[in-house]
C-alpha positions as CSV (number, residue, x, y, z in Angstrom):
1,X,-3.3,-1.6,-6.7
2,X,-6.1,-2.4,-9.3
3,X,-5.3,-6.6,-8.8
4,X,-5.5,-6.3,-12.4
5,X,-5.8,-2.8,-14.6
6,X,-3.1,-1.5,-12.5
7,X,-1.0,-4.5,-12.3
8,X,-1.3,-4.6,-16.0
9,X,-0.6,-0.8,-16.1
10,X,2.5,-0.8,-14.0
11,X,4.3,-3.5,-16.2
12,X,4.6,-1.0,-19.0
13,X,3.7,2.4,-17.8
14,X,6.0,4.5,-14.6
15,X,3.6,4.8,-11.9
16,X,2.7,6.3,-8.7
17,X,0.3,5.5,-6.1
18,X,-0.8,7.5,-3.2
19,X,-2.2,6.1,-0.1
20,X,-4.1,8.3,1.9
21,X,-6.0,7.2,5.2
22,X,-7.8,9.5,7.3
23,X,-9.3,8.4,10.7
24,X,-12.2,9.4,11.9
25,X,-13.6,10.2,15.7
26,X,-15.2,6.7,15.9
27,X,-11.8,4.6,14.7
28,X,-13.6,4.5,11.2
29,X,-10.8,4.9,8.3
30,X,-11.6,7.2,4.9
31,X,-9.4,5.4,2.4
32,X,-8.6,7.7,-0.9
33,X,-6.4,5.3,-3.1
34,X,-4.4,6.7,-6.4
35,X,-3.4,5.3,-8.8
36,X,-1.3,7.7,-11.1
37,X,0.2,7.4,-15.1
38,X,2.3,9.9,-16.5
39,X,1.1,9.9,-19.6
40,X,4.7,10.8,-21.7
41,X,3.6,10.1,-25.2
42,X,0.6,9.2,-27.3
43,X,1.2,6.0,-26.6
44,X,1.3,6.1,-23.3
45,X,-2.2,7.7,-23.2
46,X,-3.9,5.2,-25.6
47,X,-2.5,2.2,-23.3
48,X,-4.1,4.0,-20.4
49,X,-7.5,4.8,-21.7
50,X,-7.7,1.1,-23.2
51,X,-7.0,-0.4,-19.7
52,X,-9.5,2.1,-17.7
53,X,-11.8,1.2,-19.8
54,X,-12.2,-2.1,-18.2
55,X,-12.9,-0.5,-15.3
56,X,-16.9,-0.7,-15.1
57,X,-16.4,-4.4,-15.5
58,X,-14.3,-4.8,-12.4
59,X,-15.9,-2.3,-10.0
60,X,-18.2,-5.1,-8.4
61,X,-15.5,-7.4,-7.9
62,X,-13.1,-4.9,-6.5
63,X,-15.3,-4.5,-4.3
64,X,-16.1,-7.8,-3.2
65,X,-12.4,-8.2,-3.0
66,X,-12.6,-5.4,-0.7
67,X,-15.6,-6.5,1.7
68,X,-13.6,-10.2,2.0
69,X,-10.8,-8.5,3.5
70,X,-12.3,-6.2,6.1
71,X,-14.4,-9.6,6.5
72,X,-11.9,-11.3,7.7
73,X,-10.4,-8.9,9.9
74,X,-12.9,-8.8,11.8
75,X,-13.8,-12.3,12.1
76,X,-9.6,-12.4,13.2
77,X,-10.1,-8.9,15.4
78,X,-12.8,-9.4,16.9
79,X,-14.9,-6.4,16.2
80,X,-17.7,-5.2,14.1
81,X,-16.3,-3.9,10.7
82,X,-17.7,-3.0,7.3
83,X,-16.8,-1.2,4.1
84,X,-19.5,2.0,3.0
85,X,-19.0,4.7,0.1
86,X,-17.1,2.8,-2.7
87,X,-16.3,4.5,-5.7
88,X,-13.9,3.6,-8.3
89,X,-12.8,5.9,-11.4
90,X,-11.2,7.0,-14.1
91,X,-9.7,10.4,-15.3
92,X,-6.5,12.1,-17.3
93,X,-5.6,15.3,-15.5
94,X,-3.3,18.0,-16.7
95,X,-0.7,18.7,-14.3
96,X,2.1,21.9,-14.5
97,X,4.6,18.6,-15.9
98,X,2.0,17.6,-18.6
99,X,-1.0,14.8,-18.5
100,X,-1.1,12.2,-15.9
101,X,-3.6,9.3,-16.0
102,X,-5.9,9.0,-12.8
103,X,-7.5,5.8,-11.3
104,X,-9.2,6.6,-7.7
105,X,-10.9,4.2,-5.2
106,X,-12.6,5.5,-2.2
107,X,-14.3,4.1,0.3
108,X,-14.7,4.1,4.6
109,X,-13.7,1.1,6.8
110,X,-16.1,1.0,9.6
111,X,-14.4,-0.3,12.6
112,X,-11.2,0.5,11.0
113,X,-9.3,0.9,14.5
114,X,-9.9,0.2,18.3
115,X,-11.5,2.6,20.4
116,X,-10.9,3.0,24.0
117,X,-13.4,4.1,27.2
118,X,-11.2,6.5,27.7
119,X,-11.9,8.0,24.1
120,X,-8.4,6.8,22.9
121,X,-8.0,5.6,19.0
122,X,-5.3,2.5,18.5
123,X,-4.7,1.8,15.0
124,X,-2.4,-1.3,13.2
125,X,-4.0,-4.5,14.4
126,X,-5.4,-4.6,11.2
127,X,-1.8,-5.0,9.5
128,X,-1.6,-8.6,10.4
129,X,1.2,-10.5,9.5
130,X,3.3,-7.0,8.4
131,X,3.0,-4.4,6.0
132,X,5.5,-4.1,2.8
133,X,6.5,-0.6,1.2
134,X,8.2,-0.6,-2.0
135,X,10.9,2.0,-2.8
136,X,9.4,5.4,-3.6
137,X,5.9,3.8,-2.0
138,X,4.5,5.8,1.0
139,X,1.6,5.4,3.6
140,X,0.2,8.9,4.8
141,X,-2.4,8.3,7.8
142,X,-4.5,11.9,8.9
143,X,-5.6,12.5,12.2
144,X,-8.6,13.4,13.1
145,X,-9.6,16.9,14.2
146,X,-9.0,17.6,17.6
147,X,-7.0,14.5,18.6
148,X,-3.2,14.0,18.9
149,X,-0.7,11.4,18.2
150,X,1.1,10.0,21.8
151,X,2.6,6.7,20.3
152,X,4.4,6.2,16.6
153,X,5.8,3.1,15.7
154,X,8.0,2.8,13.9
155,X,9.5,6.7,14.1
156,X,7.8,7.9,10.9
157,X,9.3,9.6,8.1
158,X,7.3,13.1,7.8
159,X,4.9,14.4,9.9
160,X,2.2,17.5,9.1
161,X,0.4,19.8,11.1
162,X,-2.2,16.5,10.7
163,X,-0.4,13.5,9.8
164,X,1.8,11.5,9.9
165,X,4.0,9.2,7.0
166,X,6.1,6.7,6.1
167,X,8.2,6.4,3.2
168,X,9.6,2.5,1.5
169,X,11.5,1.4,1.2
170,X,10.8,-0.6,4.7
171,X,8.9,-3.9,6.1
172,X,7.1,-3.5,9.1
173,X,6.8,-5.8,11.3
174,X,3.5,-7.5,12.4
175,X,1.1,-4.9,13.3
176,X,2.7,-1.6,12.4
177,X,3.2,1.0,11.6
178,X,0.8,1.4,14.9
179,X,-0.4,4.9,16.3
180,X,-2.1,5.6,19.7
181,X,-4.6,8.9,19.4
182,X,-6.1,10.9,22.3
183,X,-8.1,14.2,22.2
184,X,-5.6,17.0,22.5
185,X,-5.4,19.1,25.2
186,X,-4.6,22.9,24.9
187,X,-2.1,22.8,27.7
188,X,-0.6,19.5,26.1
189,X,0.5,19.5,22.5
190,X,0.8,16.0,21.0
191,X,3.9,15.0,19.1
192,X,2.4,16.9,15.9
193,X,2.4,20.2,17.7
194,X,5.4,20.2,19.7
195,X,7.9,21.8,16.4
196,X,8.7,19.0,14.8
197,X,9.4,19.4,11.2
198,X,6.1,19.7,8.9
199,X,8.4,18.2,6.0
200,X,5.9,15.7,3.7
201,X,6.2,14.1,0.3
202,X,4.3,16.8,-2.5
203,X,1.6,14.9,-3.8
204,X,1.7,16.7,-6.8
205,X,4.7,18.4,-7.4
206,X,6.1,19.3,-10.4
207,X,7.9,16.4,-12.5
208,X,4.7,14.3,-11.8
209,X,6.4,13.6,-8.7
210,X,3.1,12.3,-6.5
211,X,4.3,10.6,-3.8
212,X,3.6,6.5,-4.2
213,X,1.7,5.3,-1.3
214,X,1.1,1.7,-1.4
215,X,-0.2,-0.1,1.5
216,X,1.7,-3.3,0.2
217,X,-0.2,-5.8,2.9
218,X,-3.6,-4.2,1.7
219,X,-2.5,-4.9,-1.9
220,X,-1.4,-8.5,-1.8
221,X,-5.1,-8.6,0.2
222,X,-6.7,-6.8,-2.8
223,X,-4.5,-9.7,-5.0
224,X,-6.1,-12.2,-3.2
225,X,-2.8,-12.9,-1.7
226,X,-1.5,-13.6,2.1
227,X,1.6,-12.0,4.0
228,X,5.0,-14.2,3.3
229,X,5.1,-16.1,6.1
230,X,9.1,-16.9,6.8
231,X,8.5,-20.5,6.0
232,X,7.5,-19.6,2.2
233,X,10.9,-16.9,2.2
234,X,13.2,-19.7,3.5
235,X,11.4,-22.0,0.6
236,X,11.9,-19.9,-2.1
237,X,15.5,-19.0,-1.1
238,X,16.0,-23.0,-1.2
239,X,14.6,-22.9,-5.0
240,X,17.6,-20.4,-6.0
241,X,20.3,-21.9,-4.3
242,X,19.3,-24.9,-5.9
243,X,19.7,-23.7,-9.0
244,X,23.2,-22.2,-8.4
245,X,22.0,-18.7,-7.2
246,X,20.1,-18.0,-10.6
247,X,16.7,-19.4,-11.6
248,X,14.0,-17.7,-13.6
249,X,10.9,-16.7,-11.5
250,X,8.8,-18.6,-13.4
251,X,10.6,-21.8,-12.5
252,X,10.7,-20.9,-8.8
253,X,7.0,-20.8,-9.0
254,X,6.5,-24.4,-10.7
255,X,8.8,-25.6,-8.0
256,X,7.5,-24.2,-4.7
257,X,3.5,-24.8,-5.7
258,X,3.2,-21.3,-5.3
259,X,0.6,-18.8,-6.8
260,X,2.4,-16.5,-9.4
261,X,1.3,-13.6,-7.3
262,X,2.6,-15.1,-3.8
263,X,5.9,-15.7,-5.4
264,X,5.9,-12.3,-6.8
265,X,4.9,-11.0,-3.4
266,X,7.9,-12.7,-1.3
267,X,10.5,-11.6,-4.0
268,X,9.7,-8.4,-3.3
269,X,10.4,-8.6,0.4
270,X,13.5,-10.4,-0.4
271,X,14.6,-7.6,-2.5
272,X,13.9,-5.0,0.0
273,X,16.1,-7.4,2.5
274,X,18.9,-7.1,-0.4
275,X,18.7,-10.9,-0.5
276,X,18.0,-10.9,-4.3
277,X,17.7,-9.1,-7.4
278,X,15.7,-9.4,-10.2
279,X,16.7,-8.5,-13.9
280,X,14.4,-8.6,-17.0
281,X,15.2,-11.1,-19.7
282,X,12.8,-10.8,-22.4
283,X,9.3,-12.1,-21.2
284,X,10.9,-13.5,-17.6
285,X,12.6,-12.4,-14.5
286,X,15.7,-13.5,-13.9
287,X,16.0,-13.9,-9.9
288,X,19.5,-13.4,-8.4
289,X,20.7,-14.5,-5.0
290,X,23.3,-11.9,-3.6
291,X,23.9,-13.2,0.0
């Protein structure tokens, strides 16, 4: 999620990232954000330690990066909105399956969701134009003490005796996944009292298997990119079938004037639509149409 340690990470290191979004009584969102590197051989845990060390130099502009976005949600929403607490850091942790590198980002969105008179928390206007989850990715959201959930959408994957998740992969449609909270009433159990399973992804289970949770619309944000919009799918599609049904990303991006980024952004949508594939050939993906 790092728009570039990570990025740069995740090319040649398995990785996991964890999501985790606890709202608060005003409609205020905690955001904890992981970033997690098993860390198999030496190798692997040089590589790690040389990329987190670039960390201190890209704290301010993560941040800056972060502010623009909430910026501009609420220039779009309409509402007062801010970003307080940041931290950003660095750590190798020894799990019960061996060493795991660690990068964390914290930080609160004020204004996060819309509050109600009636004391009622809506949350997922913020996910404008969609939300992306990868295969393995998932987004937990925690409610707050004292509240309960009375509309989920879509269904989600888990729920908890506080929260609630959703597992890729899966696009969402504009606005969603969206959740409606009220203050719980003893003689009224919300939907995460009345027996449903408490099933959840372990975060850290054995195997190093934390559960990924990547917001993928609040990543392409962080990347400085924008949602696909359907005009720039149907585009790129044109590129391939141009080219036979097979054409390297890279050419797709000198054709369609795209950002590499945006281009690498609405492949991945395509591939969770099972439109296309993508297979490594030395330094370049190879992008195949399959319908």
């Amino acid at each position: 999620m790092l728009w570039l340690v990570a990025l740069v990470l995740a090319s040649t290191l398995p990785s996991y990232t964890i999501y985790h979004l606890s709202v608060l009584p005003d409609g205020s969102t905690a955001w904890m954000i992981e970033h997690r590197f098993p860390l198999v051989s030496p190798e692997d845990a040089e590589e790690f330690n040389t990329a987190a060390a670039q960390l201190d130099n890209l704290t301010s502009d993560y941040r800056s990066r972060i502010e623009a976005i909430v910026s501009d949600a609420s220039r779009v929403l309409g509402r007062p909105m801010s970003v307080e607490g940041f931290r950003l850091e660095s750590k190798t942790v020894e799990t019960v399956s061996g060493r795991m590198g660690l990068i964390r980002i914290e930080f609160t969105w004020r204004g996060f969701a819309r509050t109600e008179a009636t004391g009622e928390i809506r949350l997922g206007d913020v996910f404008i134009g969609g939300f992306y989850l990868s295969e393995g990715e998932t987004l937990r959201i925690a409610v707050p003490p004292g509240f309960e959930v009375v509309e989920a959408s879509p269904s989600p994957d888990g729920r908890g005796v506080d929260y609630l998740e959703w597992r890729g992969r899966i696009v969402f449609p504009d606005s969603e996944p969206r959740l409606s909270l009220r203050r719980a009433e003893p003689s009224e159990p919300g939907l995460l009292q009345q027996g449903y399973s408490p099933e959840s992804v372990m975060l850290f289970a054995a195997g190093g298997a934390a559960a990924s949770l990547t917001a993928a619309y609040f990543v392409r944000r962080l990347r400085g990119k924008k949602p696909a919009r359907r005009s720039e799918l149907d585009m790129v599609l044109g590129i391939i079938r141009r080219h036979g049904g097979v054409v390297y990303q890279s050419q797709i991006v000198r054709e369609s004037g795209l950002s590499k980024s945006t281009v690498s952004t609405i492949l991945k949508v395509l591939e969770s639509e099972g439109r296309v594939v993508k297979i490594k050939e030395g330094r370049e993906n190879l992008v195949k149409l399959t319908r």
